[in-house]
C-alpha positions as CSV (number, residue, x, y, z in Angstrom):
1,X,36.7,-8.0,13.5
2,X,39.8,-8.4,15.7
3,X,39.0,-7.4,19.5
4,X,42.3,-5.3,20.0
5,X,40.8,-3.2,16.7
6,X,40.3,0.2,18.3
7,X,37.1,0.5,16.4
8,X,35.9,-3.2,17.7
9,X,34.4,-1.8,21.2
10,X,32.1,1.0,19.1
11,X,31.1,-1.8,16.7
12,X,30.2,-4.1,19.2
13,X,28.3,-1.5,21.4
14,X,26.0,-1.1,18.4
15,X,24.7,-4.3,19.1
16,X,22.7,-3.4,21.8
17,X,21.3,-1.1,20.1
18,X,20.5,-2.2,17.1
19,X,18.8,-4.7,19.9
20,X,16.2,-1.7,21.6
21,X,15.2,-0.7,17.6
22,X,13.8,-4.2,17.0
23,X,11.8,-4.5,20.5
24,X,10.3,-0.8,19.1
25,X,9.9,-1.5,15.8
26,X,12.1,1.1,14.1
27,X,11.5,2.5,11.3
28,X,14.4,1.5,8.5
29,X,15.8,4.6,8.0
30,X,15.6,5.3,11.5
31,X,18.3,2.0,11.9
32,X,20.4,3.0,8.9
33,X,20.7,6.6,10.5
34,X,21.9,4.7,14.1
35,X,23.8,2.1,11.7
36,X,25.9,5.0,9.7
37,X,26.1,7.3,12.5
38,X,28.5,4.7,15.0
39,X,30.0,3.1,11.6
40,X,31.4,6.8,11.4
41,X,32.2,7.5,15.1
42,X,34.4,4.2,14.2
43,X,36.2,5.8,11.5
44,X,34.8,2.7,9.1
45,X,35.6,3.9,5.6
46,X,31.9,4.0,4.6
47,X,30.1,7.0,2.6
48,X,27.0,5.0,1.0
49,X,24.6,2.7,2.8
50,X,21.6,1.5,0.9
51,X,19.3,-1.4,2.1
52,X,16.6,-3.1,0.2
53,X,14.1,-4.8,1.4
54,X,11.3,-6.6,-0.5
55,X,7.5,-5.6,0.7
56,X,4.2,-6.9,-0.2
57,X,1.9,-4.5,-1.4
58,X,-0.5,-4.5,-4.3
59,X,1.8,-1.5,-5.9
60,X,5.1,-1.7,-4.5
61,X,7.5,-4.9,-4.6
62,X,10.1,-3.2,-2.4
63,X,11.3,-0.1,-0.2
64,X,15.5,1.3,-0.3
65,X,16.5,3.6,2.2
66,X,20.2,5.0,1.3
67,X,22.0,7.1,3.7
68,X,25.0,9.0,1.7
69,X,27.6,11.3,4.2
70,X,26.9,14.3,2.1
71,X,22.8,13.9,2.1
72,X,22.1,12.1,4.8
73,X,18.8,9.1,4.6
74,X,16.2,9.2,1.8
75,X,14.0,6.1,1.0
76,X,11.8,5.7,-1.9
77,X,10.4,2.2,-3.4
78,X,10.7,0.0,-6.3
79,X,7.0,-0.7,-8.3
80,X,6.3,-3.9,-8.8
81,X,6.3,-2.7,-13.0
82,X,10.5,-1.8,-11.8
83,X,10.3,-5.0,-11.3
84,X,10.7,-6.7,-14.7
85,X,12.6,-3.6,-16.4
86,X,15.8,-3.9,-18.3
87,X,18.1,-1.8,-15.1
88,X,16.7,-4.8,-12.5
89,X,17.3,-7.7,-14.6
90,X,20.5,-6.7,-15.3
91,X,21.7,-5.7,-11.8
92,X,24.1,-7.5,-9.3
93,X,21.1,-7.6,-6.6
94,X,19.3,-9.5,-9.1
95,X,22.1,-12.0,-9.9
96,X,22.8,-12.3,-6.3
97,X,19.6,-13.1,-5.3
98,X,18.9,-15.7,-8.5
99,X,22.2,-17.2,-7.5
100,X,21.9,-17.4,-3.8
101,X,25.1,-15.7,-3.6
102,X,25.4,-13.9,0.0
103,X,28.5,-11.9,-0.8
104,X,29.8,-9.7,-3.5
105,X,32.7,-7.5,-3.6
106,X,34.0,-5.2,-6.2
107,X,37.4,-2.9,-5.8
108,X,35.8,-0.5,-8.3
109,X,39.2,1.3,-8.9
110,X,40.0,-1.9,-11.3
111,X,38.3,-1.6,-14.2
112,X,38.4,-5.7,-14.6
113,X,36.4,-6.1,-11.5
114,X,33.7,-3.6,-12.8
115,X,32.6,-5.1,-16.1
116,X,30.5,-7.9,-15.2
117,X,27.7,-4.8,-14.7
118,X,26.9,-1.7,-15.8
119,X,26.1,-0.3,-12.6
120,X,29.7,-0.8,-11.3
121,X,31.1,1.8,-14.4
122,X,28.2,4.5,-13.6
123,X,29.8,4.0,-9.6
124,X,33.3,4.6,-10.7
125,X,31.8,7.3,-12.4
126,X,29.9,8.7,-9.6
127,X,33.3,8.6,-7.4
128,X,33.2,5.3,-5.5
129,X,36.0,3.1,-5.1
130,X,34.9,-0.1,-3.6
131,X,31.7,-2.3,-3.0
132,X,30.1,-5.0,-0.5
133,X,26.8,-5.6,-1.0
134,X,25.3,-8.4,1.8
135,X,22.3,-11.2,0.7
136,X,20.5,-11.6,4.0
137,X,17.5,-14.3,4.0
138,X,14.7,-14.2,6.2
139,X,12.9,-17.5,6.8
140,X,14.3,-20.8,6.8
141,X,11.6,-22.7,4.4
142,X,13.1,-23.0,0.7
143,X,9.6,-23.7,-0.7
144,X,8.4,-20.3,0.2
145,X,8.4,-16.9,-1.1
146,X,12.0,-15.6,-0.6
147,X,12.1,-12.9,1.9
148,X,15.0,-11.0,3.2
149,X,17.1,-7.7,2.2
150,X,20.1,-6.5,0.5
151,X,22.9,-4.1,2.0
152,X,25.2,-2.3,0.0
153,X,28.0,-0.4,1.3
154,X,30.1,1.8,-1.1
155,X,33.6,4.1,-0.1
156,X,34.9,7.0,-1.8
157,X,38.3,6.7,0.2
158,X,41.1,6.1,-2.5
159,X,42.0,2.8,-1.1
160,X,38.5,1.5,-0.4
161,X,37.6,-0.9,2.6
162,X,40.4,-2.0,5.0
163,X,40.3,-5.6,6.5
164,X,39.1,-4.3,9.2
165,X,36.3,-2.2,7.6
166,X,35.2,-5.4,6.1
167,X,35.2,-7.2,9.2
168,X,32.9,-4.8,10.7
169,X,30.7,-4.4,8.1
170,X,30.0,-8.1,8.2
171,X,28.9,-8.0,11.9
172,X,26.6,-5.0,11.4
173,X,25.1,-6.1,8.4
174,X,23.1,-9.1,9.3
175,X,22.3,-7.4,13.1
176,X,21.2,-4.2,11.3
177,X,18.9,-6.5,9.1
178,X,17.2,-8.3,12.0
179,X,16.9,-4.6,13.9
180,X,14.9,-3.8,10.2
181,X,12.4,-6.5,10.4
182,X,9.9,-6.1,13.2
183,X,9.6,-3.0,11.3
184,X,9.3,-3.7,8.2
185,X,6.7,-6.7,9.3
186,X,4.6,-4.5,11.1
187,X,4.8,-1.7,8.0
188,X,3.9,-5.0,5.6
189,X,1.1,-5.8,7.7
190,X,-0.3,-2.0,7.8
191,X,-0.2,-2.2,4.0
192,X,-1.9,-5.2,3.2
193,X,-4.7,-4.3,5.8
194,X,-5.0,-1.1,4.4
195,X,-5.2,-2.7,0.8
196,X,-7.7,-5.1,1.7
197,X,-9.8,-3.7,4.6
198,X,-9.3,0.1,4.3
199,X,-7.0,2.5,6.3
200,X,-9.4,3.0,9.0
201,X,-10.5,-0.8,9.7
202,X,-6.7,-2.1,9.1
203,X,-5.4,0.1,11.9
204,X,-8.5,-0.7,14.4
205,X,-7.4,-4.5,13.4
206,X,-3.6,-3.6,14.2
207,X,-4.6,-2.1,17.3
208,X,-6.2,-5.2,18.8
209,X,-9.9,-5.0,17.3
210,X,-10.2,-8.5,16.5
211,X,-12.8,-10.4,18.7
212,X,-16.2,-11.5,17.5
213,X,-18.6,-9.0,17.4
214,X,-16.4,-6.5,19.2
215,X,-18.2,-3.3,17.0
216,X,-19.2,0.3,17.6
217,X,-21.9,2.6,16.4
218,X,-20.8,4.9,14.0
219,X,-23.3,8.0,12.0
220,X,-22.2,7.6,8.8
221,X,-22.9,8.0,5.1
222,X,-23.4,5.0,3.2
223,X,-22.3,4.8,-0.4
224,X,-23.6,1.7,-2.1
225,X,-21.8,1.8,-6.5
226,X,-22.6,-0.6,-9.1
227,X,-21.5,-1.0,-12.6
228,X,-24.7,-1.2,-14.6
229,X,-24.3,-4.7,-17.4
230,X,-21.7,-5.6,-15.7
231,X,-23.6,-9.7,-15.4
232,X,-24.3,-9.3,-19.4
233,X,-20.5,-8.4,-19.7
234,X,-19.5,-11.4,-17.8
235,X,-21.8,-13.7,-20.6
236,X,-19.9,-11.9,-23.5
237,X,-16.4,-11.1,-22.4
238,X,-13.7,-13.9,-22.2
239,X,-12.5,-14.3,-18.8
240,X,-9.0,-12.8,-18.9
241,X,-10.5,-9.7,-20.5
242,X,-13.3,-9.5,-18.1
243,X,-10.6,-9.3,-14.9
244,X,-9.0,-6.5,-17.0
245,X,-12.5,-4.7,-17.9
246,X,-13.5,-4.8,-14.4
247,X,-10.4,-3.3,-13.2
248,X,-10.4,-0.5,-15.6
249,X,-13.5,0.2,-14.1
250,X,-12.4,-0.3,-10.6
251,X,-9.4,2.3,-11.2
252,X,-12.1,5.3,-12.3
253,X,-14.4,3.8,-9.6
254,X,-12.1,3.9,-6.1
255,X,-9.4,6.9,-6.1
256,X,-12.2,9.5,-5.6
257,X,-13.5,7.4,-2.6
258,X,-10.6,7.0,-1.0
259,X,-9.0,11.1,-2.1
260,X,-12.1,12.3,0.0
261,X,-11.8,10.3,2.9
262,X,-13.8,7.2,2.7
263,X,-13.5,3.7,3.9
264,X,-14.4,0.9,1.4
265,X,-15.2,-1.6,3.1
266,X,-16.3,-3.8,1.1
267,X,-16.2,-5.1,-3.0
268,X,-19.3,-6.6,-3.5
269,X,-18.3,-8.5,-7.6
270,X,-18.5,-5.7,-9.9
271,X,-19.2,-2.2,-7.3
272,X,-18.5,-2.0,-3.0
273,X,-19.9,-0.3,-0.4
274,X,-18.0,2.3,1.6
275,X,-18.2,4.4,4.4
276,X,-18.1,8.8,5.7
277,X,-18.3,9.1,9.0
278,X,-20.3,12.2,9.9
279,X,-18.2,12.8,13.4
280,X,-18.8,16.6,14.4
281,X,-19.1,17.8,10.7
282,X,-22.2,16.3,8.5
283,X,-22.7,18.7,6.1
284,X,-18.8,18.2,5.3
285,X,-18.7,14.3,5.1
286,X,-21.9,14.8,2.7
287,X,-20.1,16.7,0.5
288,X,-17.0,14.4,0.4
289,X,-19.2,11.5,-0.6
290,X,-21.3,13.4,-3.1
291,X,-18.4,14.7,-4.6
292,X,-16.6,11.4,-4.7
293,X,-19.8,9.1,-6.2
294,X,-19.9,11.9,-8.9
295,X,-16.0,11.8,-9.8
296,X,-16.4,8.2,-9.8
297,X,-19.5,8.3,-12.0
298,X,-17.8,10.8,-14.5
299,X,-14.7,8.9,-14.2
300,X,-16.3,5.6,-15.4
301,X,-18.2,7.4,-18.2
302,X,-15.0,8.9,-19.8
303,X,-13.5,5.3,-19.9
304,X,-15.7,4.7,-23.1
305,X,-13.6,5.7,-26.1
306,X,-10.5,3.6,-24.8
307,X,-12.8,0.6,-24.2
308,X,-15.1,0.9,-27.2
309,X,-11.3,0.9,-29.4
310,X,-10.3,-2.3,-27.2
311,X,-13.7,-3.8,-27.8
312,X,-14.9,-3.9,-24.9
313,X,-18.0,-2.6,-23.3
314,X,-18.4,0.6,-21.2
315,X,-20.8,0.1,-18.3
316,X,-22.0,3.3,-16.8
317,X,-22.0,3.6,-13.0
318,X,-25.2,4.1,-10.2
319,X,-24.7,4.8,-7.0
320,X,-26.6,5.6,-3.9
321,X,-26.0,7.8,-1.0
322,X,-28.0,7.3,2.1
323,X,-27.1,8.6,6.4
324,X,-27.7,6.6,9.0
325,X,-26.6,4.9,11.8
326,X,-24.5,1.4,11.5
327,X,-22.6,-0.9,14.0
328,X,-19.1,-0.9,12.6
329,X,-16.2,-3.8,13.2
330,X,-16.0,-7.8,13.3
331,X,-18.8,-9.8,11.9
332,X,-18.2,-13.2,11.5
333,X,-17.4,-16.3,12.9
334,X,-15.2,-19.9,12.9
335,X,-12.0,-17.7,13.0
336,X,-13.2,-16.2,9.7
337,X,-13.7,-12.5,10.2
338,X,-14.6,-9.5,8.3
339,X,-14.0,-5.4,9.2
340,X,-17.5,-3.9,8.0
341,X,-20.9,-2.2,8.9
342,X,-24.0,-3.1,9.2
343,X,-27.2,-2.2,10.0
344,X,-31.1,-0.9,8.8
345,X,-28.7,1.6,6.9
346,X,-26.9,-0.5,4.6
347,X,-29.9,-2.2,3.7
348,X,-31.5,0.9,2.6
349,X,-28.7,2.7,0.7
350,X,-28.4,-1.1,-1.5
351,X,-31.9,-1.3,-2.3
352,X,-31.8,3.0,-3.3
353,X,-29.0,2.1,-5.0
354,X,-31.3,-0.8,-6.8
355,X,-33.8,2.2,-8.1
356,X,-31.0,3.8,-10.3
357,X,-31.8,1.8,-13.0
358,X,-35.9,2.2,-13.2
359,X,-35.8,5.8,-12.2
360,X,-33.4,6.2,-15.2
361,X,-30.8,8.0,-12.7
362,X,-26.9,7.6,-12.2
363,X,-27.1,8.8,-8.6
364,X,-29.6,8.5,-6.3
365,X,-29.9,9.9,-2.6
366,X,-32.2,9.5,0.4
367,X,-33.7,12.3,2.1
368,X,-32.0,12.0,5.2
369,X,-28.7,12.6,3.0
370,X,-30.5,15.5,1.2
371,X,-31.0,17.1,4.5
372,X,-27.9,16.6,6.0
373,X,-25.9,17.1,2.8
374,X,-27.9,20.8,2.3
375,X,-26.9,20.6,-1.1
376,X,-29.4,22.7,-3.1
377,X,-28.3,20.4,-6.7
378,X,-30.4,17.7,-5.1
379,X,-34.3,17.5,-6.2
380,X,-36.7,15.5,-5.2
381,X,-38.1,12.6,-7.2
382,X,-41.0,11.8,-5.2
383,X,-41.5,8.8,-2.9
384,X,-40.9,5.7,-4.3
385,X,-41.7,2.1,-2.6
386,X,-38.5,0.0,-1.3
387,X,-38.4,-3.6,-0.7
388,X,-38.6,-4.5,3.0
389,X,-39.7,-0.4,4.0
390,X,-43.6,-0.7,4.9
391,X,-44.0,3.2,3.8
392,X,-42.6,4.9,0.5
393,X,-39.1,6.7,0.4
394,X,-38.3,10.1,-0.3
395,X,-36.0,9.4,-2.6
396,X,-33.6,12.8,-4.8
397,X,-31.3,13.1,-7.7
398,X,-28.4,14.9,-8.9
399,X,-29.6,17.9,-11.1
């Protein structure tokens, strides 16, 4: 990018910019939108952006934000099942990226330059005359996972990219990648948190709740779930198939936790423990947690035709619902933490939980839930002795 390019000063004055979104952690389509706006105002032939940028996430394998000058920015992301379909392993970011190859150009009005891939006709198609796409690595150790992101940046205009437009493109692109990053570190680092500790623990975490024993009291209900078998499975399953049977299970088992507001906080082998909070509103977070240990239990159960023709077991679900009071954050020590509550609580709602079986029940409840939950489905089933409680529980089930 020459200096006496009229367009050079605009270009350049991005820089600075692009500088103020990485301090603050921009969103990506928040830098595209800044990115496409001055390549614009710098009459830079440009009508598609779109960046990739790989993610880790238990689901998602990477996020694209596009920003077209009819449509303006829309972002979306790429499964990590995308991942080994037939339209990927046949793309140009794919090749680039198995080839180490930081540059590709196409002038999509020549039909010679378009037929290494299929995507390049369905451009021509679509009205596009030229391509640049940019290979931008993060990380400088070879034996790691390959990070970075991939720009593309198509024109409509008859002639396609100018020198010049090149040029330019080739300064933004890598700055505009670094002005990505922070953000799409700090989004990564949301996500796994959220995927391992829960949505309410991985933000505390983000936020700076990470000493030893830094905790808070929290009312809360206490939902304790347990597959019922699950240790005689383990005898008569193969391995592999026993990962896969406990995470058909685990699929029926979380979602209607998490859809009505609870934290898991914690998988304990074949169920977890998770958390309401009762905050201004008990009767509410009662409900939430009755209805979701029911959707979970009824969820489990209707997993037994497709696992009976698999040949595989169906073990039915118990759970236990019990209100109390818990200390809620770090426990742990030796640098080795974990986000989690505990307390006289816990203890009771596992060893409820424990009853399911005897009682010949699929979900239990303490009273203190049955009072505060105010749901009149619950009965009581007497008082019933608990290890570690010196008197007998009141102890209800589901009618």
């Amino acid at each position: 990018m020459s200096d006496q390019d009229p367009a050079a000063g605009a270009i350049r004055a991005l820089d600075s910019e692009l500088v103020e979104m990485a301090l603050r952690r921009a969103p990506p389509e928040q830098v595209v939108e800044r990115v496409a706006d001055r390549l614009s105002a710098a009459r830079v032939r440009v009508d598609t952006i779109r960046l990739a940028a790989r993610t880790l996430h238990p689901a998602i394998d990477a996020i694209g934000v596009s920003w077209t000058s009819a449509a303006g920015i829309q972002s979306g992301v790429f499964r990590h099942s995308e991942s080994r379909g037939a339209a990927w392993l046949r793309s140009p970011l794919k090749h680039m990226i198995d080839t180490a190859s930081f540059r590709m150009r196409r002038r999509l009005v020549d039909p010679a330059e378009r037929a290494d891939f299929e995507v390049f006709e369905e451009l021509a198609a679509e009205g596009y005359t030229d391509y640049l796409a940019q290979l931008i690595v993060v990380g400088g150790d070879p034996e790691a996972r390959r990070e970075g992101l991939i720009i593309r940046w198509l024109s409509r205009h008859p002639e396609g990219f100018r020198e010049s437009d090149q040029q330019a493109l080739e300064h933004v692109g890598p700055r505009a990648a670094a002005a990505v990053l922070p953000g799409l570190e700090r989004s990564i680092a949301s996500n796994l948190l959220q995927a391992y500790v829960g949505s309410r623990s991985g933000a505390q975490i983000l936020e700076g709740s990470v000493q030893p024993g830094e905790t808070e009291a929290m009312d809360a209900v206490i939902l304790v779930v347990d597959l019922a078998g699950f240790t005689a499975a383990s005898d008569a399953v193969p391995g592999e198939r026993l990962v896969d049977l406990l995470d058909r299970h685990m699929e029926a088992m979380v979602p209607p936790v998490t859809d009505q507001g609870g934290e898991i906080l914690a998988f304990l082998g074949d169920g977890f423990l998770a958390a309401f909070e009762l905050a201004a509103d008990p009767a509410r977070a009662c409900a939430a947690a009755l209805r979701a240990a029911t959707a979970a239990i009824d969820g489990v159960a209707a997993l037994a035709p497709a696992l009976g023709q698999d040949g595989l077991p169906a073990l039915p679900l118990e759970a236990a619902l019990h209100v109390g009071t818990v200390r809620y954050g770090n426990v742990g020590a030796g640098g080795r933490q974990a986000f989690t509550v505990i307390g006289p609580a816990v203890n009771v709602a596992t060893r409820i939980e424990a009853l399911c079986r005897p009682l010949g029940h699929r979900l239990l409840a303490s009273e203190a839930f049955a009072t505060a939950s105010g749901d009149e489905r619950l009965r009581s089933l007497g008082s019933h002795p608990i290890r570690g409680m010196a008197e007998p529980v009141a102890l209800y089930g589901l009618e």
